[in-house]
KEKE-3310 file (N, C-alpha, C; in steps of 0.2 Angstrom, whole numbers, plus 5000, padded with zeros to 4 digits):
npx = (4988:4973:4968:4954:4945:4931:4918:4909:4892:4885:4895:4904:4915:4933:4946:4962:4981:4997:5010:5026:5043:5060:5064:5073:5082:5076:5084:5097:5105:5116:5108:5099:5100:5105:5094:5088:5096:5095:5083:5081:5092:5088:5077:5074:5076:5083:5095:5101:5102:5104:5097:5098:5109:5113:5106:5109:5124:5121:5114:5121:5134:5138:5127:5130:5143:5141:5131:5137:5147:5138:5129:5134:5136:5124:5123:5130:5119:5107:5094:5084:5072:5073:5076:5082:5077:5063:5059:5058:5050:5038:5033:5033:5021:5012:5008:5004:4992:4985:4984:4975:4965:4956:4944:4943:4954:4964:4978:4995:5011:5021:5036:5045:5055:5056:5049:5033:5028:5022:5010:5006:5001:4992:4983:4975:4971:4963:4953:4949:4940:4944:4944:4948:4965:4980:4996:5011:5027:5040:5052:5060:5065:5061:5067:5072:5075:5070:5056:5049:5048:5041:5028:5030:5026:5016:5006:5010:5003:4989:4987:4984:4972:4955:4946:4952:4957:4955:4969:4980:4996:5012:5022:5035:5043:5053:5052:5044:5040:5037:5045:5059:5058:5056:5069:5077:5078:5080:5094:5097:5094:5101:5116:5111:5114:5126:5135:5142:5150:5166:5162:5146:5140:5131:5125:5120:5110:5120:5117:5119:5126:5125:5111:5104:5110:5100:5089:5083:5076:5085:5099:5095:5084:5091:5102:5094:5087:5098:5100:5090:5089:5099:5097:5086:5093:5102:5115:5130:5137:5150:5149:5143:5142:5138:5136:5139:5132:5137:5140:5143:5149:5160:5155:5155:5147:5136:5145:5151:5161:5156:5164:5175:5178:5176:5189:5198:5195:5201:5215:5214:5209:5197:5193:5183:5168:5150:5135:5123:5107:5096:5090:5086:5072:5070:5081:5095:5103:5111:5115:5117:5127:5136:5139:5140:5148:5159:5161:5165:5175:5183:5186:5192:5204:5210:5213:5206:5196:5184:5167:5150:5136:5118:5105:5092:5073:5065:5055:5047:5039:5038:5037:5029:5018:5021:5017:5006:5001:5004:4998:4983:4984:4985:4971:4962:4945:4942:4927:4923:4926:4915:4904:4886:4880:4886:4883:4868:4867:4871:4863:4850:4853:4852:4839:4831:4841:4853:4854:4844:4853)
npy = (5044:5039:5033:5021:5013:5005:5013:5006:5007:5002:4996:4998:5014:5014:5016:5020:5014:5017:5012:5016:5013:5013:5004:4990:4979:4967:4954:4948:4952:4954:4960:4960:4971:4983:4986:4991:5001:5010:5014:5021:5029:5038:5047:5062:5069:5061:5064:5078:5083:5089:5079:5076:5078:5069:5054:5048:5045:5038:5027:5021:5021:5023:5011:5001:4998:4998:4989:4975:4975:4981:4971:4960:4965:4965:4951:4947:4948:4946:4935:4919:4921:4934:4952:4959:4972:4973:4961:4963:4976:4970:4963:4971:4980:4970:4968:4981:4981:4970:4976:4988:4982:4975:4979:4992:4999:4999:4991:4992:4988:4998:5001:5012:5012:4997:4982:4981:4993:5009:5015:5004:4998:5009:5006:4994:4999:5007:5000:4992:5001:5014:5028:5037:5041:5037:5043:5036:5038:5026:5034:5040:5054:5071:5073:5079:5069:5059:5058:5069:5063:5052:5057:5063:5051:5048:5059:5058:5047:5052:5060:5053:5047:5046:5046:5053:5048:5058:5063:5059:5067:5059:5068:5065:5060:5059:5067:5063:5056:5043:5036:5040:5034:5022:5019:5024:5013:5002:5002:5004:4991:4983:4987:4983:4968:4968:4977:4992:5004:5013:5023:5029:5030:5039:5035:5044:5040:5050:5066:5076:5092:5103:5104:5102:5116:5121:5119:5111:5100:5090:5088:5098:5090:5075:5079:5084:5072:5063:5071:5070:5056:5054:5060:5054:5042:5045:5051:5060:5073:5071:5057:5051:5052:5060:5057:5054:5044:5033:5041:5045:5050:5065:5079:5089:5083:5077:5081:5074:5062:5044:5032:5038:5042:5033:5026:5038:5037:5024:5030:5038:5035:5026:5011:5004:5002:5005:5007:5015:5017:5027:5033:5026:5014:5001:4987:4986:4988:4998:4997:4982:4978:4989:4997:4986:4978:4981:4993:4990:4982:4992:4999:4989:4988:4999:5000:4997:4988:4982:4985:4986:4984:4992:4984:4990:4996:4989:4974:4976:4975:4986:4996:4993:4997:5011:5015:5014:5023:5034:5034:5031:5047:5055:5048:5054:5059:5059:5049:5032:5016:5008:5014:5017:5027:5023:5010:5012:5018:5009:4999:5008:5009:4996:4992:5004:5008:5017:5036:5049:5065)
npz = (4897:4902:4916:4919:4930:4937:4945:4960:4965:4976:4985:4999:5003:5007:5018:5016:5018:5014:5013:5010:5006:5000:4991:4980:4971:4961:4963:4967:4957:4943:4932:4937:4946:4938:4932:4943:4946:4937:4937:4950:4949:4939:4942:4944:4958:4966:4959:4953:4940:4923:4911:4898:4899:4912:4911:4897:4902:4913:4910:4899:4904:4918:4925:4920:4926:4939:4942:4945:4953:4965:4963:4969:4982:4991:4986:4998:5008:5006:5007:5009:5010:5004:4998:5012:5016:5007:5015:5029:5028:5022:5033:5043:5037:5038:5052:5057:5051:5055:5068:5064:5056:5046:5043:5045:5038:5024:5023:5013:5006:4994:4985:4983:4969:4958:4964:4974:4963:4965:4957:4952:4967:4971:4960:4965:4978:4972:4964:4975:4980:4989:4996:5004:5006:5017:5014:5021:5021:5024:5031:5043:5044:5034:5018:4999:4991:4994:5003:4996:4984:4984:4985:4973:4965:4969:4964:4952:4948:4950:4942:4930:4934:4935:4946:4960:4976:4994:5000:5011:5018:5027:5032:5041:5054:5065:5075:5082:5100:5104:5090:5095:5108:5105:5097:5106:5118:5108:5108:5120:5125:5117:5122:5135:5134:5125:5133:5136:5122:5117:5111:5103:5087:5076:5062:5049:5031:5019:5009:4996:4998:4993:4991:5006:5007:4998:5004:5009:5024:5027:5032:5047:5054:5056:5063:5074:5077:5084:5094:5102:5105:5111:5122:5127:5130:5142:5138:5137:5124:5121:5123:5110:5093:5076:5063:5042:5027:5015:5000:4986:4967:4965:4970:4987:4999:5013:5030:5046:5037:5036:5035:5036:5048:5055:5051:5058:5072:5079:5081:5092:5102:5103:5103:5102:5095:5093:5082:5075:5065:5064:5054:5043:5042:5041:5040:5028:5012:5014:5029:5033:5023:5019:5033:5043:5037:5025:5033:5046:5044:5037:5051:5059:5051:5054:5066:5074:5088:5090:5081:5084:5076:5075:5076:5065:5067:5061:5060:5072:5088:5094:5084:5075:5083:5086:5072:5070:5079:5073:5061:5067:5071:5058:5052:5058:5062:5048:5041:5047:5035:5036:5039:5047:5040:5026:5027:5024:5013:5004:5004:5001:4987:4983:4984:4976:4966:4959:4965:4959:4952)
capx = (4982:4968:4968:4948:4943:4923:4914:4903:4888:4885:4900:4907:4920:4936:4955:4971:4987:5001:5016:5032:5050:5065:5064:5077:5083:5071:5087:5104:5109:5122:5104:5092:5103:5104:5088:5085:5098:5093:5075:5084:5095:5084:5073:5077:5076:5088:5100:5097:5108:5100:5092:5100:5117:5114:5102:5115:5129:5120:5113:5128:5144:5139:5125:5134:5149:5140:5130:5140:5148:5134:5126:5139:5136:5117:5123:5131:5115:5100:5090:5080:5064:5073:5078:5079:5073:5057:5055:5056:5044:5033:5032:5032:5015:5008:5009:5001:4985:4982:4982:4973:4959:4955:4936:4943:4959:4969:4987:4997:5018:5024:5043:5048:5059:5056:5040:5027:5027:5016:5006:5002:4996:4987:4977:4973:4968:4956:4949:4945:4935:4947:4939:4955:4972:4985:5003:5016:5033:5045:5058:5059:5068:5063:5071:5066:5076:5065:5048:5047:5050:5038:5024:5030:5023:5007:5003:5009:4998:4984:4987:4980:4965:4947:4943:4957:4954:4956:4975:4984:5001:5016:5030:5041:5042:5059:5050:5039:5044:5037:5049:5063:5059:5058:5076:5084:5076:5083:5101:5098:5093:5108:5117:5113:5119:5134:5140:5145:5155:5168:5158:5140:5138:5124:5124:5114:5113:5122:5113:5124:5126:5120:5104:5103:5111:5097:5082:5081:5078:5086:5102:5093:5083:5095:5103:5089:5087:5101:5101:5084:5089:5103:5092:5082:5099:5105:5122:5132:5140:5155:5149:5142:5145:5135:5141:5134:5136:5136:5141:5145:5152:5165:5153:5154:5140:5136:5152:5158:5158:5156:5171:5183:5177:5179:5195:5201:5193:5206:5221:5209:5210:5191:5194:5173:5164:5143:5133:5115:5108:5092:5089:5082:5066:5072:5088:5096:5110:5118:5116:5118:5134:5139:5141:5141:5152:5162:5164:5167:5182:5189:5188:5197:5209:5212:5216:5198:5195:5177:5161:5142:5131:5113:5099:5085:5069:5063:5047:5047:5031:5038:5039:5023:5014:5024:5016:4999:5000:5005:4991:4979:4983:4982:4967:4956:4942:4938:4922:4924:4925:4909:4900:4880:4878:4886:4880:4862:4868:4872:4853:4844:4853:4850:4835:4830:4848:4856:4848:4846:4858)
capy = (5039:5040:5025:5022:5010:5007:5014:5002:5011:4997:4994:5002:5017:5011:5020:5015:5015:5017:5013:5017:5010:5016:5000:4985:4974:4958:4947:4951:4949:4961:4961:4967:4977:4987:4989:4995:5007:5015:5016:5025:5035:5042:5050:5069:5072:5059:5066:5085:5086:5089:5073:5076:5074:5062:5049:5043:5042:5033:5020:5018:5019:5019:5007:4995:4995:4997:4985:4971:4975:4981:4963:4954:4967:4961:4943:4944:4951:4940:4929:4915:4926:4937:4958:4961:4977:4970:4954:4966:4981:4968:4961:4981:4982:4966:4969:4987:4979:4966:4981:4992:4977:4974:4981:4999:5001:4991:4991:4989:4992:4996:5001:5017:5010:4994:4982:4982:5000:5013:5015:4997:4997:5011:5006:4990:5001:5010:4995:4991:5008:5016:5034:5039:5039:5040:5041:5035:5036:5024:5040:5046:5064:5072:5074:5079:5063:5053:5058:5071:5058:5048:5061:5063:5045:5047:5064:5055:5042:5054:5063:5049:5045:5049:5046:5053:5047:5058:5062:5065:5062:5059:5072:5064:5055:5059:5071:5059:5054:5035:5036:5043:5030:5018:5018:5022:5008:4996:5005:5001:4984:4982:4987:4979:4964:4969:4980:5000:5006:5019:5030:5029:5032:5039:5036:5044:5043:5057:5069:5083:5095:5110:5099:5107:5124:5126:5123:5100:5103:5083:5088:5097:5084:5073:5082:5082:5065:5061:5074:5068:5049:5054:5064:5048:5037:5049:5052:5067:5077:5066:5051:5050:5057:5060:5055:5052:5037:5032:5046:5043:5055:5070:5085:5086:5077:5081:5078:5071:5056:5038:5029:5042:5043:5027:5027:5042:5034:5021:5033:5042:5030:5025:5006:5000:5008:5004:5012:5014:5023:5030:5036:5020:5013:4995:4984:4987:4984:5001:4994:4977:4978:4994:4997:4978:4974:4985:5000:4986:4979:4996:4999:4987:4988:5005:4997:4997:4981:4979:4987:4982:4987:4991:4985:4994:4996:4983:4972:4976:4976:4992:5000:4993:5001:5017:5015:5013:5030:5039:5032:5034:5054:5054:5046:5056:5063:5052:5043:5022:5014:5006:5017:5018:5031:5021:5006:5014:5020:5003:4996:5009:5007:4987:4994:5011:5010:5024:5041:5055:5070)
capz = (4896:4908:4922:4921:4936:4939:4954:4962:4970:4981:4988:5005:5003:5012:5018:5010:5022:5009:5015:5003:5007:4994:4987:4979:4966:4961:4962:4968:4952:4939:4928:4941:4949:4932:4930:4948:4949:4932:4940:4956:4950:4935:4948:4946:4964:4966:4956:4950:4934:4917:4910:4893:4901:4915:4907:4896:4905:4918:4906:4896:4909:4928:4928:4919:4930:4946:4943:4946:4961:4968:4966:4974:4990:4991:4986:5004:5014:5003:5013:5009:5007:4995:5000:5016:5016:5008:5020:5034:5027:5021:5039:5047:5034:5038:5059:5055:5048:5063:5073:5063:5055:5038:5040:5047:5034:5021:5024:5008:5004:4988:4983:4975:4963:4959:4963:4970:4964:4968:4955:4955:4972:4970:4957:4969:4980:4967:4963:4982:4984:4992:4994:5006:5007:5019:5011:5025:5016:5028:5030:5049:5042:5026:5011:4994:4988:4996:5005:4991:4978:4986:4985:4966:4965:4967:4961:4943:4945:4952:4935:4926:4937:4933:4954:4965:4982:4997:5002:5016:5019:5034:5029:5042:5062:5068:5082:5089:5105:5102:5089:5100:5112:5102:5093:5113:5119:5105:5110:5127:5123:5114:5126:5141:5131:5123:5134:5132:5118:5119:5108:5101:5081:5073:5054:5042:5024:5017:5003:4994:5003:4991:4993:5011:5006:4994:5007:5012:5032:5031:5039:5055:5057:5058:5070:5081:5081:5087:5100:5106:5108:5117:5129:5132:5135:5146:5139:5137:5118:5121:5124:5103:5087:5070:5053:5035:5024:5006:4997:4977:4966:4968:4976:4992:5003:5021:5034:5043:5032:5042:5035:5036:5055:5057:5052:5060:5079:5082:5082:5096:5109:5103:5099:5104:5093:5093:5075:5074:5059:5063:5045:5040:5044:5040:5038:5021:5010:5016:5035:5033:5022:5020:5040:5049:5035:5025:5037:5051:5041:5039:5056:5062:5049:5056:5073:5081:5093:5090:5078:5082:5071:5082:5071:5063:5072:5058:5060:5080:5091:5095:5076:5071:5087:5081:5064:5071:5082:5068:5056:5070:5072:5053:5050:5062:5057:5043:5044:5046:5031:5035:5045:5045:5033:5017:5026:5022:5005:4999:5005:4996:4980:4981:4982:4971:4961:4961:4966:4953:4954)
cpx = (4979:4967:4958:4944:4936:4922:4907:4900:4886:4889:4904:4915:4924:4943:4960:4976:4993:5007:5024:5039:5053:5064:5070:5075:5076:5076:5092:5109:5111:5114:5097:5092:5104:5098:5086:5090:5098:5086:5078:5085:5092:5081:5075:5078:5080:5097:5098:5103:5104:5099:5096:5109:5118:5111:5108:5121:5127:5117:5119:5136:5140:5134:5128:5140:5148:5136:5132:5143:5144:5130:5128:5137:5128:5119:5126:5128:5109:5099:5087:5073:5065:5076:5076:5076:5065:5056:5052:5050:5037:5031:5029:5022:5011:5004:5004:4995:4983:4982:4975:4964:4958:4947:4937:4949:4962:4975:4991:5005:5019:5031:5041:5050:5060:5048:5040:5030:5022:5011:5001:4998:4992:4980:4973:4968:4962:4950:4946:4940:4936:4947:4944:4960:4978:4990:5008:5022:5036:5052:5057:5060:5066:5067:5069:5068:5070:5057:5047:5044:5044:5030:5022:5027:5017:5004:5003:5006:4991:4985:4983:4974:4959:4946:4948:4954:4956:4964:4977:4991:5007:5024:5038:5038:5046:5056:5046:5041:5042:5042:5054:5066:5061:5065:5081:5082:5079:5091:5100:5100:5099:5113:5118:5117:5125:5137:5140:5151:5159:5165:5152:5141:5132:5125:5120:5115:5114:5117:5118:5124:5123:5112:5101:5105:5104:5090:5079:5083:5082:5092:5100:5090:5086:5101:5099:5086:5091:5100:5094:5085:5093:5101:5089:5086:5102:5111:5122:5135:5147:5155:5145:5144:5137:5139:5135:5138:5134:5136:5141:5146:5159:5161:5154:5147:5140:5141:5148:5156:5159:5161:5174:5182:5181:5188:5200:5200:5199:5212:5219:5208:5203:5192:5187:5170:5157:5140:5128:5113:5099:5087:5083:5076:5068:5079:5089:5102:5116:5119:5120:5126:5139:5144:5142:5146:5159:5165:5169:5174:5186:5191:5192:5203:5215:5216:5211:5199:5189:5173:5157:5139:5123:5108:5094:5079:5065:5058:5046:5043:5031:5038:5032:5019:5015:5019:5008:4997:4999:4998:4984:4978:4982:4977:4959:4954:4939:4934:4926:4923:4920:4905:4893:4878:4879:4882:4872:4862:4868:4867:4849:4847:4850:4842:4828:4837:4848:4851:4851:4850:4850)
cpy = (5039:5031:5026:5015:5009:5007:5010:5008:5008:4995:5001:5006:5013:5018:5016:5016:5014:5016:5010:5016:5013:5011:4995:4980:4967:4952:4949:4945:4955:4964:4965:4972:4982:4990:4995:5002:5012:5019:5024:5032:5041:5048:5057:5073:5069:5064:5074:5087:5084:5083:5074:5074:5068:5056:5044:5040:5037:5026:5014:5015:5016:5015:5002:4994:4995:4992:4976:4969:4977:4974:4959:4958:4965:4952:4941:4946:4949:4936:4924:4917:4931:4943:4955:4967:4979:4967:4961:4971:4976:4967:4967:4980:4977:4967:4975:4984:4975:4971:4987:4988:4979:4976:4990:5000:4995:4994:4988:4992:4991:5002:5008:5018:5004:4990:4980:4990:5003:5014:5008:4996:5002:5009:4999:4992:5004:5006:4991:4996:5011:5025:5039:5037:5041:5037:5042:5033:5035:5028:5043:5054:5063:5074:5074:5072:5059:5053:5060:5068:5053:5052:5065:5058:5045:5052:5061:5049:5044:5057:5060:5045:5048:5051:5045:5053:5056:5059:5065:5062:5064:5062:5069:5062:5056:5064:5069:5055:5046:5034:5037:5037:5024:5015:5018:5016:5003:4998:5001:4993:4980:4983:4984:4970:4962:4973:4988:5002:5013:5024:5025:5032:5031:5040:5037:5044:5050:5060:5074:5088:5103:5107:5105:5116:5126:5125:5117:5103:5096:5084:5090:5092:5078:5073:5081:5075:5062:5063:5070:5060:5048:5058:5058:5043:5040:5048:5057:5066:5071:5060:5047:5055:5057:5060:5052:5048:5035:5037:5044:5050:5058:5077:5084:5085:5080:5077:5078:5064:5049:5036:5031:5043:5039:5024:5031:5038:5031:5026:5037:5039:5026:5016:5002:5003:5003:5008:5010:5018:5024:5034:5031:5014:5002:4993:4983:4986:4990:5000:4988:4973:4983:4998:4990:4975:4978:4991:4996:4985:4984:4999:4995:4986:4993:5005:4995:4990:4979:4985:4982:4987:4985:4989:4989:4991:4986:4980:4973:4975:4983:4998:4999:4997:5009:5021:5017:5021:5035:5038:5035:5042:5056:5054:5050:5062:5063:5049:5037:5023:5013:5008:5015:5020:5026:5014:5005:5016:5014:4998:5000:5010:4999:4988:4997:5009:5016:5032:5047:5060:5074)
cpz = (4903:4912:4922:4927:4938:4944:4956:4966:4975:4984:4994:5004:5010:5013:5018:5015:5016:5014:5011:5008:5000:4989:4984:4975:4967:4964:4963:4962:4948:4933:4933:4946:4943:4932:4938:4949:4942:4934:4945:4952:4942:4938:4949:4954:4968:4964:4953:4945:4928:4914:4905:4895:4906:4914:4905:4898:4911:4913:4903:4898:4916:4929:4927:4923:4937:4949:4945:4952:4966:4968:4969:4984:4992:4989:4994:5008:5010:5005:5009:5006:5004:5001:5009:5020:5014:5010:5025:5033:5027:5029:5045:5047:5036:5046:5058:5055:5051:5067:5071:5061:5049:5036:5044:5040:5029:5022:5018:5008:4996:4990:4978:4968:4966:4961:4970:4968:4966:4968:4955:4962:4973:4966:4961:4972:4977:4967:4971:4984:4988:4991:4999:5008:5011:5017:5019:5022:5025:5030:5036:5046:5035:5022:5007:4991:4992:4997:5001:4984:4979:4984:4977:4964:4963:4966:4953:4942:4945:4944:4932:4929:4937:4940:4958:4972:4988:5000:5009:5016:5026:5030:5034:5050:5064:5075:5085:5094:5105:5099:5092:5105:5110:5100:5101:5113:5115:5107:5117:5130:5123:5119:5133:5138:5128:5127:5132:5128:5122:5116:5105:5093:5078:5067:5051:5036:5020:5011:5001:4996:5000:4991:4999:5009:5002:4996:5009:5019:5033:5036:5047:5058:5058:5063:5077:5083:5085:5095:5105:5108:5113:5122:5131:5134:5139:5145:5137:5129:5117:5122:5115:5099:5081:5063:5047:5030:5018:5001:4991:4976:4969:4971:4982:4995:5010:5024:5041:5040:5036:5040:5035:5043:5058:5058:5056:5070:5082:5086:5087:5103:5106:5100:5100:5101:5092:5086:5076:5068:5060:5057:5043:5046:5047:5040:5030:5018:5013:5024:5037:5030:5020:5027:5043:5043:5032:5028:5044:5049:5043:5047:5061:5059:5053:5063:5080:5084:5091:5085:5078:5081:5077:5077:5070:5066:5067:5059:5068:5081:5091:5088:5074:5078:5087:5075:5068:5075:5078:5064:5061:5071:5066:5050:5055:5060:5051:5044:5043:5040:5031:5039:5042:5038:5025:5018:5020:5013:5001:5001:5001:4990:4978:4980:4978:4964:4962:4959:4961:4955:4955)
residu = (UNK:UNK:UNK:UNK:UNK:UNK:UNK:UNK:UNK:UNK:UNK:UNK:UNK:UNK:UNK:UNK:UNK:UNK:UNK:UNK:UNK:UNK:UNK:UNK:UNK:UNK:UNK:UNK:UNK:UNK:UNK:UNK:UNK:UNK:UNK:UNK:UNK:UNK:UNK:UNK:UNK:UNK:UNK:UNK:UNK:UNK:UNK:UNK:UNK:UNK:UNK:UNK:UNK:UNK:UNK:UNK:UNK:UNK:UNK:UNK:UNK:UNK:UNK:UNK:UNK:UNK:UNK:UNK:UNK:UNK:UNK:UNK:UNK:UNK:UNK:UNK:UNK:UNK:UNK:UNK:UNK:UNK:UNK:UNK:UNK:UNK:UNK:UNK:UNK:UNK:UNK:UNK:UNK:UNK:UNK:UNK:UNK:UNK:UNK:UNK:UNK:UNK:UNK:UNK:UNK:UNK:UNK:UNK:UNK:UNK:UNK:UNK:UNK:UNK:UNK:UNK:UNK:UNK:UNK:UNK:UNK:UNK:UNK:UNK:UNK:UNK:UNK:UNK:UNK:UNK:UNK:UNK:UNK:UNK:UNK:UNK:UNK:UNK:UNK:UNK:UNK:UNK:UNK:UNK:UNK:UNK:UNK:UNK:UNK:UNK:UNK:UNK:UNK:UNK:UNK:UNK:UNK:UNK:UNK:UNK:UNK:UNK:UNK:UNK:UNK:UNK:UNK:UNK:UNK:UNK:UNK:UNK:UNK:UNK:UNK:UNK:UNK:UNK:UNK:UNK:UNK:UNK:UNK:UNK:UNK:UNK:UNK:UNK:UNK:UNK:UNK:UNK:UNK:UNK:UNK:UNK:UNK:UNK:UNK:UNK:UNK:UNK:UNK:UNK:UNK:UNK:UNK:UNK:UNK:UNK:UNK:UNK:UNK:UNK:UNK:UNK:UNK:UNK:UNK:UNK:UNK:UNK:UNK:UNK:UNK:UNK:UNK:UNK:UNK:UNK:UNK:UNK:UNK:UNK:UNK:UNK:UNK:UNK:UNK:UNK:UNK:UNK:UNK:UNK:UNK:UNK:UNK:UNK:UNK:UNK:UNK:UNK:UNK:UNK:UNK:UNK:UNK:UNK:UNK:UNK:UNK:UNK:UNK:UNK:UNK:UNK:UNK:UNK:UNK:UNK:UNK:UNK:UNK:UNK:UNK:UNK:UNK:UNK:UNK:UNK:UNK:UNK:UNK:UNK:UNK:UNK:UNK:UNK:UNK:UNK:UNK:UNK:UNK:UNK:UNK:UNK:UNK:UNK:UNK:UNK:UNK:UNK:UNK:UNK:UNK:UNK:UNK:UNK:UNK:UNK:UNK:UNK:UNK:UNK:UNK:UNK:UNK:UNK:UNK:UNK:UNK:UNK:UNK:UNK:UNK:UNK:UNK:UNK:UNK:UNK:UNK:UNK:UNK:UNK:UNK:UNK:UNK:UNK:UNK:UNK:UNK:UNK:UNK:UNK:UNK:UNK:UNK:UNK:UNK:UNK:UNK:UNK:UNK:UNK:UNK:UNK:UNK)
# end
């Protein structure tokens, strides 16, 4: 079905700032965590197994059984204002759009899976006269699970629109030294207040690992994030590590895996361990209780003395200044939304109407 939206001819073309996050439950609850993790893991880019075998069983067994325990672990990291992985995003996008100004760009977030969705803000956008688009999927490293999936988004809402704007999109930011800096800097930060760990851990979310064999560059870049913060903290191969987190299933996944690290660390002499997870743009449920809670516990059951979790860059001044470089590098090149020229176009239509082809 075709999305048809009417084009004003007196109204000033604008640019869209889309900015896409994973996404999260309405309610940290066993019902809206079903629905979300049905959305998720439906996503063939998520998961790459025949739709006629995995469909059902994820309807019928694993979202029903993981939905429950999974709400209880969002019932222990749910705020006041709801996710925190939306509070903060929204907060990222709202920061973005005071910098950027509401008569040069609109700044909008929607959710992958889950709302706002995409499509919904796109068509917002449509209906604002939005005549370009820049897609900013929140995903320092790419991935096809993710920035791919994101770029899936709005090609199938592009499918059913009469007037596609203008696209360009950010495949990825883990190699911008803003960003680089940015994430030492909150380590540093961190740091000068808590003190030096015996080791530094870099978590990232894991992916399968024939994922990468079959041509996702997400583990190099993963790698090279790390390496590059730790070139701007000035420490040495032995002074951190890399590990990947949240695995599911029985394939294997990218190694080494963070909780079996973690475990292993103590009997190592390593009992101060620090974890940062450069993966993620925001605080989430796999930061906030999978690492500062659950990973933390197993660490010290293991014998560790201390886990601090390092926070995500989150709504900073420093992340939204980030945001705004990038969009700027982006967006160049593009006339203003309101320059002259359309100014002019939408005086002589007020006064001709619109000019013959």
């Amino acid at each position: 079905m075709s999305i048809n939206l009417p084009f004003h001819h007196d109204r000033a073309l604008k640019t869209g700032v889309l900015l896409v996050n994973l996404g999260t439950p309405d309610a940290a609850t066993a019902a809206a965590v079903r629905r979300y993790l049905v959305e998720f893991l439906s996503d063939r880019r998520v998961v790459e197994l025949p739709a006629w075998f995995w469909r059902p069983l994820l309807r019928l067994l694993i979202a029903p059984l993981r939905a429950r325990r999974v709400a209880h672990a969002y019932r222990a990291i749910w705020t006041d204002q709801g996710s925190p992985l939306r509070v903060y995003s929204q907060r990222l996008a709202d920061q973005l759009q005071l910098r950027l100004g509401q008569d040069r760009c609109l700044v909008r977030l929607a959710m992958r899976y889950g709302q706002p969705s995409v499509a919904s803000v796109l068509e917002e956008f449509a209906g604002q006269q939005v005549s370009r688009l820049l897609v900013l999927p929140l995903y320092p490293q790419y991935s096809a699970t993710t920035t791919a999936s994101v770029i899936d988004a709005v090609c199938g809402w592009a499918q059913k629109t009469r007037w596609i704007p203008e696209i360009r999109t950010v495949s990825h930011y883990y190699d911008r030294s803003g960003w680089q800096r940015a994430v030492a800097d909150s380590i540093r930060a961190h740091q000068h207040d808590h003190g030096q760990p015996d080791r530094l851990l870099f978590s990232f979310h894991g992916i399968p690992q024939r994922y990468v064999t079959q041509g996702d560059p997400y583990y190099c870049q993963c790698l090279k994030s790390a390496r590059r913060i730790a070139a701007a903290l000035g420490i040495d191969e032995q002074d951190y590590q890399v590990t990947f987190q949240s695995r599911v299933g029985r394939e294997p996944w990218l190694r080494p895996y963070t909780d079996q690290v973690l475990q292993e660390l103590p009997g190592q002499g390593v009992k101060r361990i620090q974890v940062v997870c450069p993966g993620f743009a925001v605080d989430c449920l796999e930061t906030l209780e999978e690492i500062a809670m659950q990973n933390r516990d197993g660490f010290l059951e293991a014998g560790g003395d201390a886990l601090e979790y390092i926070p995500a860059l989150n709504d900073s001044a420093a992340h939204a200044d980030l945001l705004y470089e990038i969009v700027q590098q982006h967006i160049h090149g593009w006339p203003e939304p309101a320059d002259q020229s359309e100014r002019r176009r939408a005086e002589r239509f007020e006064r001709h109407g619109p000019a013959l082809p």
